[in-house]
C-alpha angles and dihedrals in degrees: 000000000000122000088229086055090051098050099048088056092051086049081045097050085047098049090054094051096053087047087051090040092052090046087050090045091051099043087044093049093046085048090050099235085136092177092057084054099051088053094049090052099050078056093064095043091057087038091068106055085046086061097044091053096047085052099050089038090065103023077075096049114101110239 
């Protein structure tokens, strides 16, 4: 398998978990548990500079 393959099923993968991360937060934040939604949120946050560099380490790779 590819690398490229690889790496858009790990931005996939990504992708899926801040979406899952933001639906927990929300729900968290309606619900009150503010602490929950401060640790979801810290999630997404990290979440954001692993994709990044995902993205930059293969945008350099040769197809």
């Amino acid at each position: 398998m590819k690398l490229k393959y690889v790496s858009v099923g790990i931005l996939c993968a990504i992708l899926m978990l801040n979406i899952i991360f933001t639906q927990f937060m929300v729900h968290q934040y309606f619900y009150e548990n503010y602490t929950n939604t401060l640790i979801f949120g810290g999630l997404n946050i990290i979440l954001f500079p692993i994709a990044i560099f995902v993205y930059k380490k293969t945008k350099n790779v040769k197809a």
